[in-house]
C-alpha positions as CSV (number, residue, x, y, z in Angstrom):
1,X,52.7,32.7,-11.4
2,X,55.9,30.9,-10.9
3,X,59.0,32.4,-9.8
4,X,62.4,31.3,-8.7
5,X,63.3,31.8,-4.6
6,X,66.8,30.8,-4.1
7,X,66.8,27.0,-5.3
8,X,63.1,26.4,-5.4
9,X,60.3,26.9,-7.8
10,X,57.5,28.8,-6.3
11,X,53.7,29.1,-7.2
12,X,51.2,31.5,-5.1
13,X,53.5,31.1,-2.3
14,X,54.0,27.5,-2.5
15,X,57.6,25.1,-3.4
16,X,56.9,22.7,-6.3
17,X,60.2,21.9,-6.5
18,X,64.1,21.9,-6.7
19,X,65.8,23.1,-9.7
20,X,69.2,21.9,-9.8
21,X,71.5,24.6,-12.0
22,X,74.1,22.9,-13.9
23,X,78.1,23.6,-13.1
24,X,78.0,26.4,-15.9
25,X,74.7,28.0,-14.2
26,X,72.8,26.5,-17.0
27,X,68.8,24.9,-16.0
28,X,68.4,21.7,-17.6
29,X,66.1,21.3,-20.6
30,X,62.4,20.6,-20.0
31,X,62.4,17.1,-20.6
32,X,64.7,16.7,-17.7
33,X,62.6,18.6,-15.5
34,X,59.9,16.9,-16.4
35,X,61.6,13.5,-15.9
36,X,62.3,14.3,-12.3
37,X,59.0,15.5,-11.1
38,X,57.6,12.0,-12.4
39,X,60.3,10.3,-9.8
40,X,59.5,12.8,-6.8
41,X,58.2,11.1,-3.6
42,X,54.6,10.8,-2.6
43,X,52.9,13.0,-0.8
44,X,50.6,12.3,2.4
45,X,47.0,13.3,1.8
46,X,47.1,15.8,4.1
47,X,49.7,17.9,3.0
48,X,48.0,17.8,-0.5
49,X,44.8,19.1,0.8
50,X,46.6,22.0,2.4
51,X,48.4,23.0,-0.7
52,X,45.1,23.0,-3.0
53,X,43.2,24.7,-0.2
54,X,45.7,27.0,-0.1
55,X,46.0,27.8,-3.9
56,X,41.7,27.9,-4.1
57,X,42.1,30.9,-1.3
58,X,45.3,32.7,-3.5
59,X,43.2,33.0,-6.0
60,X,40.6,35.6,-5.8
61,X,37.6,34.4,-8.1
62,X,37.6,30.6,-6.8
63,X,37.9,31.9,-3.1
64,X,35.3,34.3,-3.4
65,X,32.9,31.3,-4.7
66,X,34.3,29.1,-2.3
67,X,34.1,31.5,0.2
68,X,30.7,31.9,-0.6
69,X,29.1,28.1,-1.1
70,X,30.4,27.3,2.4
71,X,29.1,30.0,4.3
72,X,32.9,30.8,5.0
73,X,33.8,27.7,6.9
74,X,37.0,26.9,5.3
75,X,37.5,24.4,7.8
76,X,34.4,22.5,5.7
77,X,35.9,23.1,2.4
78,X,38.9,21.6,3.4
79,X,37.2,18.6,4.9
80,X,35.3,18.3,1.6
81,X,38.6,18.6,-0.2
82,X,39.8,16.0,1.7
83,X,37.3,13.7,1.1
84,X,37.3,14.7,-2.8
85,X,41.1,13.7,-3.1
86,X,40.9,10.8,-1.0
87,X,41.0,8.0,-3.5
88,X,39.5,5.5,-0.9
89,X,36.0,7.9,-0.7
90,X,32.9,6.9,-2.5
91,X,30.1,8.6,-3.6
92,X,28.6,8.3,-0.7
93,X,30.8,9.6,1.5
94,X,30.8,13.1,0.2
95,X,28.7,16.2,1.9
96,X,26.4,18.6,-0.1
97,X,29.5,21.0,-0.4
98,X,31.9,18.2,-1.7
99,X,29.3,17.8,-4.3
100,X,29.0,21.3,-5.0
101,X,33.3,21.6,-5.3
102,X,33.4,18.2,-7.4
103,X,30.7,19.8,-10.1
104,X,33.2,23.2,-9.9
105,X,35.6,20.6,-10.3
106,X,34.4,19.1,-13.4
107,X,31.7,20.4,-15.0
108,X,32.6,22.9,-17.6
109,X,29.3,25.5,-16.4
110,X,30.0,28.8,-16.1
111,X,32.4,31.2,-15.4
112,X,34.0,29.2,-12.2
113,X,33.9,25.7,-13.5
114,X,35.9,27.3,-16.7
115,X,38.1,28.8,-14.3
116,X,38.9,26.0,-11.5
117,X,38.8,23.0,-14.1
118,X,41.7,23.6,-15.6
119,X,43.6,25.3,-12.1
120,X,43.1,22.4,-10.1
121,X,44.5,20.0,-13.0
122,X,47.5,22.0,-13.1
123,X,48.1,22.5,-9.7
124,X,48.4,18.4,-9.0
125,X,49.9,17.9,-11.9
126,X,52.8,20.7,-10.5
127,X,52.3,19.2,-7.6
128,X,52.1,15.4,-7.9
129,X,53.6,15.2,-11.4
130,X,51.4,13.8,-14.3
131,X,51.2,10.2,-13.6
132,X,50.1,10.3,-9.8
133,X,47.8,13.5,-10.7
134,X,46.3,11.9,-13.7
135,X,45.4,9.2,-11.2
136,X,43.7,11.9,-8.7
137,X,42.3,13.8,-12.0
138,X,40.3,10.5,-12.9
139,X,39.3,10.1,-9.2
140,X,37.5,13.1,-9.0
141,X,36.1,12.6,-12.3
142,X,34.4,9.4,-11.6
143,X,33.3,10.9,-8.6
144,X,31.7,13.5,-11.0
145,X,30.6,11.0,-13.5
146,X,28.3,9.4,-10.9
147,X,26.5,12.0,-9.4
148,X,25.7,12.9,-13.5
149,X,24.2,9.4,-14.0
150,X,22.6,9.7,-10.7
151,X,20.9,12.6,-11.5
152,X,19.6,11.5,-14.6
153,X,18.3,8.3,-13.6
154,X,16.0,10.0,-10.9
155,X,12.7,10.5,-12.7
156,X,10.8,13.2,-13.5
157,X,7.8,14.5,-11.1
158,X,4.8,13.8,-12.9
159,X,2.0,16.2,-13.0
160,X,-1.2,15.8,-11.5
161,X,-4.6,17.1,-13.2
């Protein structure tokens, strides 16, 4: 839920950013919003990870599931998100559980992945703004794409008579 704390924009807790209120206390129109979260500056991976670890715990279904797939060690979920968002990590470079958060991530399959798809694409774009989280967005889902065609291409365990 957003809401406005004194100058800032807040969501779960967390500044997105500054609204400037015209001289006749008047917010600018969306399109000028919108113009200036594409020109904000980047942000360090680190302090990204915090903010989507921190929006996955504020909300109660995804932290109950993430909570429960990590045995709950959110220290490991936010190394795994770390390694997710990091556009310089590989498929190979992810743990069991970053698989497990990138196919929450990305597949549409059940109640979760329904759920967290679409949060996490909105929280970096609210975050990042749409370029820079439409970059991140495509990272994790070729990170996705690959462990589908992975799994695929492992055959099938043949019976023996």
């Amino acid at each position: 839920m957003l809401q406005e704390v004194g100058r800032t924009i807040g969501m779960a807790g967390l500044p997105l950013r500054e609204v400037s209120v015209t001289e006749d206390g008047v917010l600018p129109r969306i399109e000028e919003q919108t113009q200036k979260r594409q020109d904000r500056p980047d942000m360090a991976l680190g302090d990204l990870v915090f903010h989507v670890a921190a929006s996955f715990r504020g909300h109660p279904h995804i932290n109950n599931v993430l909570t429960h797939i990590s045995g709950a060690n959110w220290a490991a979920v936010e190394e795994a998100l770390r390694a997710i968002l990091d556009p310089r990590t590989g498929s190979s470079g992810l743990s069991p559980l970053a698989w497990n958060i990138v196919d929450l991530m990305c597949a549409d399959r059940g109640v979760t992945g329904r759920i967290l798809k679409p949060f996490y694409r909105d929280l970096l774009t609210a975050l990042l703004g749409e370029e820079v989280a439409s970059r991140f967005i495509a990272h994790v889902t070729s990170l996705f794409l690959e462990s589908e065609i992975a799994a695929r291409s492992v055959p099938a365990p043949r019976r023996t008579e």
